[in-house]
Structure formats: structure tokens, C-alpha cells
mmCIF entry with sequence, helices, sheets and N, C-alpha, C, O atoms, coordinates in Angstrom:
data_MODEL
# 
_entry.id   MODEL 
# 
_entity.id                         1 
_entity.type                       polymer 
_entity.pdbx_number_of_molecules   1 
# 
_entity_poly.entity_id                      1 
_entity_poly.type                           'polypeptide(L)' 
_entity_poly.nstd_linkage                   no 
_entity_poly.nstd_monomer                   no 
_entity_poly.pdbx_seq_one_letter_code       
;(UNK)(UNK)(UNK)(UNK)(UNK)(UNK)(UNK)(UNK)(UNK)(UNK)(UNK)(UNK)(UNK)(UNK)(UNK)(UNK)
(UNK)(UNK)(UNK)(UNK)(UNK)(UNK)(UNK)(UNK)(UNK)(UNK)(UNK)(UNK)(UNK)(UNK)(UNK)(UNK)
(UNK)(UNK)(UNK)(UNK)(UNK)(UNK)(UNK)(UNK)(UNK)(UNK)(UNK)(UNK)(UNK)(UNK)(UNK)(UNK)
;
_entity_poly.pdbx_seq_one_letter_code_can   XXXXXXXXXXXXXXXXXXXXXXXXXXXXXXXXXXXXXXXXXXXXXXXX 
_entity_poly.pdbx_strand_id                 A 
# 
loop_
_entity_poly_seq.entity_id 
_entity_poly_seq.num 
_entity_poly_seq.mon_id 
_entity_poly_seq.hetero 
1 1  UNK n 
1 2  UNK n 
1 3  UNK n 
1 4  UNK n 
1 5  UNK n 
1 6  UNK n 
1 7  UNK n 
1 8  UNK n 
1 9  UNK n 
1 10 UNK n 
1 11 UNK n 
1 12 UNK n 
1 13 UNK n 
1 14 UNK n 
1 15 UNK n 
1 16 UNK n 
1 17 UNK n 
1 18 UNK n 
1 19 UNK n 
1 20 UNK n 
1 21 UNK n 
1 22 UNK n 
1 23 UNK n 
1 24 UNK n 
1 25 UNK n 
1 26 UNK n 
1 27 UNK n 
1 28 UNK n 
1 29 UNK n 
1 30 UNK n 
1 31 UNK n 
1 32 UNK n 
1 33 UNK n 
1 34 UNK n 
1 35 UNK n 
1 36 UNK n 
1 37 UNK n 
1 38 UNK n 
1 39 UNK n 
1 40 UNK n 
1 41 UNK n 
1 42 UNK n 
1 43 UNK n 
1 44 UNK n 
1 45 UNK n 
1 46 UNK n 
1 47 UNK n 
1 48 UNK n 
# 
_struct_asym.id          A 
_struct_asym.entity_id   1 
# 
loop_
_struct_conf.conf_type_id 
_struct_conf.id 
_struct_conf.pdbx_PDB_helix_id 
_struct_conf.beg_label_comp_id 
_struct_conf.beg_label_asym_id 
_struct_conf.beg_label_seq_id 
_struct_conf.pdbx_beg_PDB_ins_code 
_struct_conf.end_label_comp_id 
_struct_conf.end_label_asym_id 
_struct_conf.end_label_seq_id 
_struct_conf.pdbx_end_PDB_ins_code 
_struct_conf.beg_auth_comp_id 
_struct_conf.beg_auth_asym_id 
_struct_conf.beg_auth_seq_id 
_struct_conf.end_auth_comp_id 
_struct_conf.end_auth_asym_id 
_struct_conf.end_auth_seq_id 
_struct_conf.pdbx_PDB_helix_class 
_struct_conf.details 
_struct_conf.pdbx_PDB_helix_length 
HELX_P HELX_P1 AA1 UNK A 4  ? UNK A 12 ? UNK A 4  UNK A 12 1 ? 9 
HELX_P HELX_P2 AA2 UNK A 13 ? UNK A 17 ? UNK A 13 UNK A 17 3 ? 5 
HELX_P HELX_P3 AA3 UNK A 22 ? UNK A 29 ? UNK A 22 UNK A 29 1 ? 8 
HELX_P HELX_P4 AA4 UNK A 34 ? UNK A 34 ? UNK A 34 UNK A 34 1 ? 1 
HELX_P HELX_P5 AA5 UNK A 35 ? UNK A 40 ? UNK A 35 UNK A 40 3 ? 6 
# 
_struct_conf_type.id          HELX_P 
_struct_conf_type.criteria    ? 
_struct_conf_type.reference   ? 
# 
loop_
_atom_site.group_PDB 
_atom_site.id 
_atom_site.type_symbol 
_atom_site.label_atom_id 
_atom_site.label_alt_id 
_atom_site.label_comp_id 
_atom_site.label_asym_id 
_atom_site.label_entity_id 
_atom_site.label_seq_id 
_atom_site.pdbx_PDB_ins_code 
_atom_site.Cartn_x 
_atom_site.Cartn_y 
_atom_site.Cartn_z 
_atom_site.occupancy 
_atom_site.B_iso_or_equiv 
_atom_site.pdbx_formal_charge 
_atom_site.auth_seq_id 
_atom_site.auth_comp_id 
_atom_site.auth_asym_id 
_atom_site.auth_atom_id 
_atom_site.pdbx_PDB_model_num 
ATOM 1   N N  . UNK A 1 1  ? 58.203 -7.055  -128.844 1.00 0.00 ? 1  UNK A N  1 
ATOM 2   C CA . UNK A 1 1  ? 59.519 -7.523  -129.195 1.00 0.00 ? 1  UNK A CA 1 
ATOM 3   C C  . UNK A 1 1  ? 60.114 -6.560  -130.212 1.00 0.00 ? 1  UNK A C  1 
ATOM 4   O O  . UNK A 1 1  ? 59.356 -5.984  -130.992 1.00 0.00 ? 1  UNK A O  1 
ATOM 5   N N  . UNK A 1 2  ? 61.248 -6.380  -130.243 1.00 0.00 ? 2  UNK A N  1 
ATOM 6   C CA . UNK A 1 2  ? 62.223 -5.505  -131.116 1.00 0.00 ? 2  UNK A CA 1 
ATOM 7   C C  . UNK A 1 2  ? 62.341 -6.109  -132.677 1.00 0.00 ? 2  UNK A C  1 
ATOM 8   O O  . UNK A 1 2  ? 62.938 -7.157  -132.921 1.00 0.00 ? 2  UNK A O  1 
ATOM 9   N N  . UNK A 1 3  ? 62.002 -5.687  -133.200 1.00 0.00 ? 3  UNK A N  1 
ATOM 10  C CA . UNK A 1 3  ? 62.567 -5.795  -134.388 1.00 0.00 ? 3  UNK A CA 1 
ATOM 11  C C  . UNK A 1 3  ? 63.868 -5.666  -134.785 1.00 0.00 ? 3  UNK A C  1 
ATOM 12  O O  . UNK A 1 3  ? 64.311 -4.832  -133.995 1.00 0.00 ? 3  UNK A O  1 
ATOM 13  N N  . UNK A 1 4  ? 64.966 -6.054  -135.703 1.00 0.00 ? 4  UNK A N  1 
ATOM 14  C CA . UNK A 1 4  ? 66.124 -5.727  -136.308 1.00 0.00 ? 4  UNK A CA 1 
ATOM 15  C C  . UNK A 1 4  ? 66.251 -4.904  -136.234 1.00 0.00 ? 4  UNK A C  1 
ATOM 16  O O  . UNK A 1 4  ? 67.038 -4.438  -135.410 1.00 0.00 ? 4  UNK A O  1 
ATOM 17  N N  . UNK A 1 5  ? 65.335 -3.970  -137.308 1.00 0.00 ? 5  UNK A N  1 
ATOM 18  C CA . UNK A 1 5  ? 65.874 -2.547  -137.187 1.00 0.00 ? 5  UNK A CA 1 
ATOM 19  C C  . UNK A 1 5  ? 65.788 -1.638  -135.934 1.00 0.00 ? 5  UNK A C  1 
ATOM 20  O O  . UNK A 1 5  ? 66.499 -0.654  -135.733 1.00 0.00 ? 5  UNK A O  1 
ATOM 21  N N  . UNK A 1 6  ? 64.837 -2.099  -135.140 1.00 0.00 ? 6  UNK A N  1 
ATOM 22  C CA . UNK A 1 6  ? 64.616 -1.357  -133.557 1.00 0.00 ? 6  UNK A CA 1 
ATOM 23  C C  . UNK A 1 6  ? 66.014 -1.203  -133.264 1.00 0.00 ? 6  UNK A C  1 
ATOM 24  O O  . UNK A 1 6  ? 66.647 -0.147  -133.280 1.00 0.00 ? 6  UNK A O  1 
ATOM 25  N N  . UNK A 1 7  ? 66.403 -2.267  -133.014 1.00 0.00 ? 7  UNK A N  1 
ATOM 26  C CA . UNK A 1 7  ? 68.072 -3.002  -132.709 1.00 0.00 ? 7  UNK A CA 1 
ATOM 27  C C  . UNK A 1 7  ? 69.040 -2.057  -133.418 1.00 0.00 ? 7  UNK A C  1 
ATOM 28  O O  . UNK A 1 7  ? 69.593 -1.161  -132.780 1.00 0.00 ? 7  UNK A O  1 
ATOM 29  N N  . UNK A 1 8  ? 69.228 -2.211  -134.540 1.00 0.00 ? 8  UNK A N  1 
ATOM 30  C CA . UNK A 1 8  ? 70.122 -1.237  -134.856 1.00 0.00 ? 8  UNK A CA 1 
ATOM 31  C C  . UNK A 1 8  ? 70.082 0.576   -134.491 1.00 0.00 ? 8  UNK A C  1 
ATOM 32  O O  . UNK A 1 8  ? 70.989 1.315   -134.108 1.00 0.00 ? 8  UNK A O  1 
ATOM 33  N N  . UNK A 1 9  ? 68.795 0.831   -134.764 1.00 0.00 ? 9  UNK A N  1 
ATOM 34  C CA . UNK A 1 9  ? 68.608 2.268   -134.261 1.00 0.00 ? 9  UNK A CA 1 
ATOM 35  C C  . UNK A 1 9  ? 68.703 2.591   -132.508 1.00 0.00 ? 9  UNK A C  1 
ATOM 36  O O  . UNK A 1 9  ? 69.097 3.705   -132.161 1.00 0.00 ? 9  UNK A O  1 
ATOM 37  N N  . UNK A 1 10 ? 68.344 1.618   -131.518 1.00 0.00 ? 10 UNK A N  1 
ATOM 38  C CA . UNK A 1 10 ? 69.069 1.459   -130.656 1.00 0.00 ? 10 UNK A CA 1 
ATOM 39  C C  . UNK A 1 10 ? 70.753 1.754   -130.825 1.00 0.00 ? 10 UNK A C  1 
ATOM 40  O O  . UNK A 1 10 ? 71.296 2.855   -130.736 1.00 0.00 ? 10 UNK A O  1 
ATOM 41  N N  . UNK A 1 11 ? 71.177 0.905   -130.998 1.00 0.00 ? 11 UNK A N  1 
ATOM 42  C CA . UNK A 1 11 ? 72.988 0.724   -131.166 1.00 0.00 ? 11 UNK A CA 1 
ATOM 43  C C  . UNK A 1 11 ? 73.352 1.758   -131.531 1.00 0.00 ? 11 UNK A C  1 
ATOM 44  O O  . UNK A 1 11 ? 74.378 2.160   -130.984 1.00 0.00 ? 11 UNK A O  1 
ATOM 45  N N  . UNK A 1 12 ? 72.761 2.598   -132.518 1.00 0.00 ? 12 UNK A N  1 
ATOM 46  C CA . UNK A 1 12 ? 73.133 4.054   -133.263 1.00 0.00 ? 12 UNK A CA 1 
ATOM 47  C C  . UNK A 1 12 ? 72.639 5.068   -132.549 1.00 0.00 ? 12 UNK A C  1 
ATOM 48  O O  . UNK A 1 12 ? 73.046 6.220   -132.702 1.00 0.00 ? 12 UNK A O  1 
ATOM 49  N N  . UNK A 1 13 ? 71.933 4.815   -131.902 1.00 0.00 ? 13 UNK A N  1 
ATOM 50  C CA . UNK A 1 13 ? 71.561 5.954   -130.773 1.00 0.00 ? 13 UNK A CA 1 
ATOM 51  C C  . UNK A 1 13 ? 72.560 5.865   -129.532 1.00 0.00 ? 13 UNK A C  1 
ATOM 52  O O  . UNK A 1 13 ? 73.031 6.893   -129.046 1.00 0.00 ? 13 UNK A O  1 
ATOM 53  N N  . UNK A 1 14 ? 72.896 4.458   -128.986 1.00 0.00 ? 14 UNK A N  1 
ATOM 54  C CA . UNK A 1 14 ? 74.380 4.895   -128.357 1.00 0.00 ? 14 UNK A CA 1 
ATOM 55  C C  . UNK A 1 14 ? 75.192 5.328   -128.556 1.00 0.00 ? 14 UNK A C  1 
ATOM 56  O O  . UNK A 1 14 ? 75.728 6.056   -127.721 1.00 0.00 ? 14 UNK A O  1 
ATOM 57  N N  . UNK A 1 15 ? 75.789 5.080   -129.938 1.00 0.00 ? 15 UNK A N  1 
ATOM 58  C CA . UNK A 1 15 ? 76.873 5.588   -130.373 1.00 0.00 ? 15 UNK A CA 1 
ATOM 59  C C  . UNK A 1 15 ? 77.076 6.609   -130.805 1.00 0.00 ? 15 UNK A C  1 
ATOM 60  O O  . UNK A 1 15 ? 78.184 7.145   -130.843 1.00 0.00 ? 15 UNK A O  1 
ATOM 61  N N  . UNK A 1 16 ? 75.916 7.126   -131.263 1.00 0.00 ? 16 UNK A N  1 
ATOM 62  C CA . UNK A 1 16 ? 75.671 8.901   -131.732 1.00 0.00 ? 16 UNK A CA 1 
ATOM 63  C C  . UNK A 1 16 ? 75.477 9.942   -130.898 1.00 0.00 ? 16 UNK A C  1 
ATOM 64  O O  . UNK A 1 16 ? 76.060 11.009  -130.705 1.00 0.00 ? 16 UNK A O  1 
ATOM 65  N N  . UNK A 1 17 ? 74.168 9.195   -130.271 1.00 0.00 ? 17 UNK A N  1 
ATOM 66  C CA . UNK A 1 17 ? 73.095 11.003  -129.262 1.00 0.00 ? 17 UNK A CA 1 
ATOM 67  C C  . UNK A 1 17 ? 74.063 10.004  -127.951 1.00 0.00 ? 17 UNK A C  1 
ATOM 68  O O  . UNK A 1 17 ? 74.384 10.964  -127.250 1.00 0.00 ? 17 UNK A O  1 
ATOM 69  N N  . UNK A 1 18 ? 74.447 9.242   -127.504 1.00 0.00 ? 18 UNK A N  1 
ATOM 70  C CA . UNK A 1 18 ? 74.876 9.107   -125.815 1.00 0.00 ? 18 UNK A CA 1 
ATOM 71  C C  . UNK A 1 18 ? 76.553 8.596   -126.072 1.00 0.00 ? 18 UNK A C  1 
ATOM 72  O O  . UNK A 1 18 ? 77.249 8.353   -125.085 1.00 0.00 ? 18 UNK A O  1 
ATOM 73  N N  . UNK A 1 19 ? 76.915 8.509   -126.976 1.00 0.00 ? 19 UNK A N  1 
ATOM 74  C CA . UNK A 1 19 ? 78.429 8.489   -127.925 1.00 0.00 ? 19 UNK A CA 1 
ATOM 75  C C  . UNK A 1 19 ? 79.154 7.666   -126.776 1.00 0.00 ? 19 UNK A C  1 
ATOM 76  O O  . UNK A 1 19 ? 80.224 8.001   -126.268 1.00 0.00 ? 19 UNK A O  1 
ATOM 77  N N  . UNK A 1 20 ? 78.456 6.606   -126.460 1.00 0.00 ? 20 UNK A N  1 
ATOM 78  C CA . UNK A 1 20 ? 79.060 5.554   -125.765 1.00 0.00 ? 20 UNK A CA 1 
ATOM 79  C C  . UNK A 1 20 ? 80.366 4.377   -126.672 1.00 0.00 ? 20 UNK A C  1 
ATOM 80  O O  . UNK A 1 20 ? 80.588 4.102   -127.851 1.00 0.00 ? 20 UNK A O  1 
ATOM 81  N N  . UNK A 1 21 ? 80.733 4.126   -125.855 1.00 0.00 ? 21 UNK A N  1 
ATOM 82  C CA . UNK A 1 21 ? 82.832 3.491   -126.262 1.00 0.00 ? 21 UNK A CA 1 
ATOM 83  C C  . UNK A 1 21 ? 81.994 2.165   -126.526 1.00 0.00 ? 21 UNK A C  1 
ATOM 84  O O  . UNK A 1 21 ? 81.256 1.426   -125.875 1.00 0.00 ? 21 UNK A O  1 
ATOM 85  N N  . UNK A 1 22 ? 82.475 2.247   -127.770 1.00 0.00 ? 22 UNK A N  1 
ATOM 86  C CA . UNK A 1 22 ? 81.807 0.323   -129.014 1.00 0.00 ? 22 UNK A CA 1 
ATOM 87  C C  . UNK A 1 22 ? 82.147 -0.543  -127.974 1.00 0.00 ? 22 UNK A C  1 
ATOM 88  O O  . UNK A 1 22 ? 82.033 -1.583  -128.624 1.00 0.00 ? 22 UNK A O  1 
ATOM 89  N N  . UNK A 1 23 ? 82.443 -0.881  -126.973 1.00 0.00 ? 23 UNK A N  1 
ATOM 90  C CA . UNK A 1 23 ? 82.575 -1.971  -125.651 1.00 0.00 ? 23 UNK A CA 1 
ATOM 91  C C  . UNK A 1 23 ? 80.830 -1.521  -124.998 1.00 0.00 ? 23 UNK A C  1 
ATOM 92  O O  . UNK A 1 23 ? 79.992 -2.405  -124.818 1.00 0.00 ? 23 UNK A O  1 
ATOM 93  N N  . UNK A 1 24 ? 80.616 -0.439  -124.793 1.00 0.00 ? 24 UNK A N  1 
ATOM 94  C CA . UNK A 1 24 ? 79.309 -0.441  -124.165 1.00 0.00 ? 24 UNK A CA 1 
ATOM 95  C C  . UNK A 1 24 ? 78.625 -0.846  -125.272 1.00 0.00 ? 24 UNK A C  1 
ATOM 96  O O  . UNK A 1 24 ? 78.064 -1.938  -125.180 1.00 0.00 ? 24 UNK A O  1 
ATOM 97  N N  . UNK A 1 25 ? 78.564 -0.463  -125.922 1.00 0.00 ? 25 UNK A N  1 
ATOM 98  C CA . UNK A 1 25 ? 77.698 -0.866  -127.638 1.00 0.00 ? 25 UNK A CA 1 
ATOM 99  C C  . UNK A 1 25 ? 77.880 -2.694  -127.676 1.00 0.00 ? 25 UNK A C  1 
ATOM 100 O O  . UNK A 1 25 ? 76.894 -3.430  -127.637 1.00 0.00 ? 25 UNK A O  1 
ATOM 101 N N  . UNK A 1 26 ? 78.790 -3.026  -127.727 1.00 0.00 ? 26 UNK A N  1 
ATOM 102 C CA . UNK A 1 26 ? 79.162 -4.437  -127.509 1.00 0.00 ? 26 UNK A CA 1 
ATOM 103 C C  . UNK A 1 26 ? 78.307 -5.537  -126.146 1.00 0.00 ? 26 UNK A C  1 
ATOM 104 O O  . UNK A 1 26 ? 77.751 -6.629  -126.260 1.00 0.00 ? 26 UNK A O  1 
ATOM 105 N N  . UNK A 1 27 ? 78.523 -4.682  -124.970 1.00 0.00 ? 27 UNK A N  1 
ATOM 106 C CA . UNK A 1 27 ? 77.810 -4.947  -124.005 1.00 0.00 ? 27 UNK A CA 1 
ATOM 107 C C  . UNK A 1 27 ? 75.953 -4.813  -124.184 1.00 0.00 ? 27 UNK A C  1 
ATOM 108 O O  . UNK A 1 27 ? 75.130 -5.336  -123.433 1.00 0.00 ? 27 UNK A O  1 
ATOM 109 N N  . UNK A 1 28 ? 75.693 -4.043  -125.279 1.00 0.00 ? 28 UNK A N  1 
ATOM 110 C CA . UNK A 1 28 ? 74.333 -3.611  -125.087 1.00 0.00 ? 28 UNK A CA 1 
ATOM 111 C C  . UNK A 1 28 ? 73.987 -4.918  -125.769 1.00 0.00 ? 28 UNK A C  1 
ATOM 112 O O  . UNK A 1 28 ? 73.374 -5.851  -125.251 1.00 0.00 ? 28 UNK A O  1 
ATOM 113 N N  . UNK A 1 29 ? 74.571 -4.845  -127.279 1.00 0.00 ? 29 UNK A N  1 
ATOM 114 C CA . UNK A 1 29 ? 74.526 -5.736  -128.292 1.00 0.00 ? 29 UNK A CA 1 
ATOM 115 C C  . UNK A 1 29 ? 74.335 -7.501  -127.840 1.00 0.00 ? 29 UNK A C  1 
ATOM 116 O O  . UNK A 1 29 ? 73.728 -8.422  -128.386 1.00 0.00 ? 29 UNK A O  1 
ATOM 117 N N  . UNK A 1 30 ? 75.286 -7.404  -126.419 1.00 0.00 ? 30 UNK A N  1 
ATOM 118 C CA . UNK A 1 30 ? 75.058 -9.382  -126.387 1.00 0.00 ? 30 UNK A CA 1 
ATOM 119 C C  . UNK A 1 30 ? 74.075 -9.110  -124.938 1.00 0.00 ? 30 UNK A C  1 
ATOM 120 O O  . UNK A 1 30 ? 73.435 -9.988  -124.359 1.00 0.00 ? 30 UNK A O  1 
ATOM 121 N N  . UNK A 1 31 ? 74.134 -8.021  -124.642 1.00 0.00 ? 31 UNK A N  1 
ATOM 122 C CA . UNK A 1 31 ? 72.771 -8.441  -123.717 1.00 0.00 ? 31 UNK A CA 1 
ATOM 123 C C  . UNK A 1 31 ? 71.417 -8.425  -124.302 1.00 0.00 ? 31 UNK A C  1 
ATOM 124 O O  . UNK A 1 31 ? 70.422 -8.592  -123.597 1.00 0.00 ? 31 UNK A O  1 
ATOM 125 N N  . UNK A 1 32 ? 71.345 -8.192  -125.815 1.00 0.00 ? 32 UNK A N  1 
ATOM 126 C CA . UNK A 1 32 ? 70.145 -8.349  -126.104 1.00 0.00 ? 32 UNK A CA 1 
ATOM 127 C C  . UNK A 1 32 ? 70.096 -9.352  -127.007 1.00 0.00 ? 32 UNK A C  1 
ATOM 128 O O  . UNK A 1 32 ? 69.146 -9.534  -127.769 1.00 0.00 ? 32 UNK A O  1 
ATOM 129 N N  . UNK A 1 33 ? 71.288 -10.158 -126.949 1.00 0.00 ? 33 UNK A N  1 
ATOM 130 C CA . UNK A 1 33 ? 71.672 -10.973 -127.561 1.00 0.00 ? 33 UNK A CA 1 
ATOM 131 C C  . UNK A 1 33 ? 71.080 -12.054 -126.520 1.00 0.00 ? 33 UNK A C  1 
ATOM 132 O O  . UNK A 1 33 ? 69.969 -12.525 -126.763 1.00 0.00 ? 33 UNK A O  1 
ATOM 133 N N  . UNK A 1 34 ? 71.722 -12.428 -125.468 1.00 0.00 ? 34 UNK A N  1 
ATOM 134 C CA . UNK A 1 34 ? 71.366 -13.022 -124.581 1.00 0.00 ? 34 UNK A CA 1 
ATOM 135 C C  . UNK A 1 34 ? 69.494 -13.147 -123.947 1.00 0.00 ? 34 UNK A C  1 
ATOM 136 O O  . UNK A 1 34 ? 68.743 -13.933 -123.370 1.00 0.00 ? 34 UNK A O  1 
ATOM 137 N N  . UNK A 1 35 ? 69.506 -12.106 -124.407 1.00 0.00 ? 35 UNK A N  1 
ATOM 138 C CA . UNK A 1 35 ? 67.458 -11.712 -123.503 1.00 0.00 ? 35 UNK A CA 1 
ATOM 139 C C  . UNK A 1 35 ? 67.218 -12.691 -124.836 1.00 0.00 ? 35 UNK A C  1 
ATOM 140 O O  . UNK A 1 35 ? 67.108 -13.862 -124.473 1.00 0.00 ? 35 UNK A O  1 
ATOM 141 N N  . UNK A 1 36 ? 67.144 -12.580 -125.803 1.00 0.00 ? 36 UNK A N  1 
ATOM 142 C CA . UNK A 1 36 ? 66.436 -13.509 -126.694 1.00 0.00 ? 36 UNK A CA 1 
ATOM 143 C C  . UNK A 1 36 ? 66.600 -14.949 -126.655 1.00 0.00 ? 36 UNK A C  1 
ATOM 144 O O  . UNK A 1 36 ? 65.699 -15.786 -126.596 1.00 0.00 ? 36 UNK A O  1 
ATOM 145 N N  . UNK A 1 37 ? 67.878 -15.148 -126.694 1.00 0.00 ? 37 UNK A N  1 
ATOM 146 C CA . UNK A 1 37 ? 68.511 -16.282 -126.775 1.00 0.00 ? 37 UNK A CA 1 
ATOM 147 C C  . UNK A 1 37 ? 67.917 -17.056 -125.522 1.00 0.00 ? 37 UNK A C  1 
ATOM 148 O O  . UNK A 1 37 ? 67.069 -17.845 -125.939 1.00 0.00 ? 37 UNK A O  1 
ATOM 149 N N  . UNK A 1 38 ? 68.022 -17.110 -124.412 1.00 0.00 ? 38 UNK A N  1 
ATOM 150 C CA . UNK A 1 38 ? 67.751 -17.614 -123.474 1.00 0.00 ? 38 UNK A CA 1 
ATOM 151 C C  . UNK A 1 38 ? 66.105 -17.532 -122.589 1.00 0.00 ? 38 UNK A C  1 
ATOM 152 O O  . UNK A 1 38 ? 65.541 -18.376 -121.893 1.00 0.00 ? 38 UNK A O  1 
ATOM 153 N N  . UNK A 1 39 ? 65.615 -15.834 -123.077 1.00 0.00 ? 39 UNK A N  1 
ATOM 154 C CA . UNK A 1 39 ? 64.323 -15.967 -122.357 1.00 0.00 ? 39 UNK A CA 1 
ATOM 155 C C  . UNK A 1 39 ? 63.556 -15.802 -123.347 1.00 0.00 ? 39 UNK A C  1 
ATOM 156 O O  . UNK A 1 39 ? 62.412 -15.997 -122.935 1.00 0.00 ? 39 UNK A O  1 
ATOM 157 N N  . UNK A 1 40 ? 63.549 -15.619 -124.137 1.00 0.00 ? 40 UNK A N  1 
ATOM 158 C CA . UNK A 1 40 ? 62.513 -15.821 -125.338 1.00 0.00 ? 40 UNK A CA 1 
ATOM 159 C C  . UNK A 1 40 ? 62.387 -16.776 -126.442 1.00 0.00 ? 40 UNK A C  1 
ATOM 160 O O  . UNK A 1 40 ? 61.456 -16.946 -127.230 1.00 0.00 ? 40 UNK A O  1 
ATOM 161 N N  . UNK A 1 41 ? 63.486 -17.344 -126.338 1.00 0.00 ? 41 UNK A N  1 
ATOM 162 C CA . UNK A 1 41 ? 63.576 -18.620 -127.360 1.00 0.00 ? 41 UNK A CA 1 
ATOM 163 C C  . UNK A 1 41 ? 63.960 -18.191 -128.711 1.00 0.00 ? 41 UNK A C  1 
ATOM 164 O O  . UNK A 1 41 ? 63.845 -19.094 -129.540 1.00 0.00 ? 41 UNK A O  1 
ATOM 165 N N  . UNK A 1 42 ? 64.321 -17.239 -129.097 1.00 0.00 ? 42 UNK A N  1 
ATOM 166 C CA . UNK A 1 42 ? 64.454 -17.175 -130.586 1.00 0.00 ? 42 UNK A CA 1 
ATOM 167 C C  . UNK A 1 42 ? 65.682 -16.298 -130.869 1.00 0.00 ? 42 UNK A C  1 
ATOM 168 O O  . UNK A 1 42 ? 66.062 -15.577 -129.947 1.00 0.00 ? 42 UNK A O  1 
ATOM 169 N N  . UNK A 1 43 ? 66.339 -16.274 -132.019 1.00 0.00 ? 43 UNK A N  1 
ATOM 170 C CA . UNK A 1 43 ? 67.484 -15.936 -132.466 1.00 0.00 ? 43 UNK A CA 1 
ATOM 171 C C  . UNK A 1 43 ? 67.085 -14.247 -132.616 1.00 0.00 ? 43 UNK A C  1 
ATOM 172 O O  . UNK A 1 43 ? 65.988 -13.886 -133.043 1.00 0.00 ? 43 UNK A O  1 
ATOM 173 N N  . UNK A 1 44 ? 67.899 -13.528 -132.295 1.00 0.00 ? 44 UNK A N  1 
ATOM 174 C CA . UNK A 1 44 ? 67.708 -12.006 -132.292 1.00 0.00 ? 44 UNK A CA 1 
ATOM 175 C C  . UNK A 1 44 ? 67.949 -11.483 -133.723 1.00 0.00 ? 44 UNK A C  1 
ATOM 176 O O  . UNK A 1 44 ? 67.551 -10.343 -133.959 1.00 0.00 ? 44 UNK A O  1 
ATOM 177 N N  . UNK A 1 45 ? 68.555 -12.185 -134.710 1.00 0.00 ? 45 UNK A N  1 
ATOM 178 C CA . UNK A 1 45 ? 68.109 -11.807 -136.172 1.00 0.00 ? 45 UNK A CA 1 
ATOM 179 C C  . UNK A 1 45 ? 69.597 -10.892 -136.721 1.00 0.00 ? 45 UNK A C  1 
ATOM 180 O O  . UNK A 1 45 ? 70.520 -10.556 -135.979 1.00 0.00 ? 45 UNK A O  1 
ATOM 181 N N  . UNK A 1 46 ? 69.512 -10.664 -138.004 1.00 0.00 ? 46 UNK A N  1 
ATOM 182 C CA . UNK A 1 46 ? 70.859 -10.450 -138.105 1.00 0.00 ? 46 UNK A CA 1 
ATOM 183 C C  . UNK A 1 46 ? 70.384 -8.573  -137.921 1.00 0.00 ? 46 UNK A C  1 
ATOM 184 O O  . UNK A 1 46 ? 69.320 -7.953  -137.916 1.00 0.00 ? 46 UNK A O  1 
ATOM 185 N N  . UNK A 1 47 ? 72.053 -8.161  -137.772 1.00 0.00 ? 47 UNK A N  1 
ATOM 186 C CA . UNK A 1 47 ? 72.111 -6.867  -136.870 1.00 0.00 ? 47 UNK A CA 1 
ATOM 187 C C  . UNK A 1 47 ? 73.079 -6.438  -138.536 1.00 0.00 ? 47 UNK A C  1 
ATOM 188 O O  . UNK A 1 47 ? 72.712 -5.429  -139.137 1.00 0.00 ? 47 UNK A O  1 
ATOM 189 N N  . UNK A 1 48 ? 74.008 -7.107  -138.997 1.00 0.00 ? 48 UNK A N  1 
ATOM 190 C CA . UNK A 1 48 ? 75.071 -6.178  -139.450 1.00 0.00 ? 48 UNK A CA 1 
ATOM 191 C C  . UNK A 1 48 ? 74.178 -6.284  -140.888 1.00 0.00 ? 48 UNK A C  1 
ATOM 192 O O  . UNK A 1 48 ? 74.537 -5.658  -141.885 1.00 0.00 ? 48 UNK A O  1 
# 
């Protein structure tokens, strides 16, 4: 499982090394929002 910070260095690696548009970042963000939420049972933890 990911840790927080996994999570963020993810997100910053889109937005930096693959300089993807904050909507894909957004999209990445609630789909891993969602994988927790629903198939793992637990809150994905704070990001900001």
C-alpha cells in the first residue's frame, strides 16, 4: 500500500518528469482516491 508521501511524489512526478495538465493530476488523484475508498476500506490520508 502507498503511503502519503508515495502519493504525493507520484502527483509530482506527473506534473514535473511527464508535465501532465492538473485535470490528469486530478484524475490520478481521485482514482486513487477511489481504489482506497471502496476496495480497500480505508481513507487514503491527507495529500495537501
Amino acid at each position: 500500500m502507498l503511503s502519503d508521501e508515495d502519493v504525493k511524489t507520484f502527483l509530482s512526478y506527473l506534473a514535473n518528469a511527464q508535465q501532465v495538465s492538473p485535470n490528469t493530476q486530478k484524475v490520478a488523484l481521485n482514482a486513487l482516491a477511489f481504489l482506497y475508498n471502496q476496495f480497500l476500506n480505508q481513507p487514503l490520508g491527507k495529500i495537501a
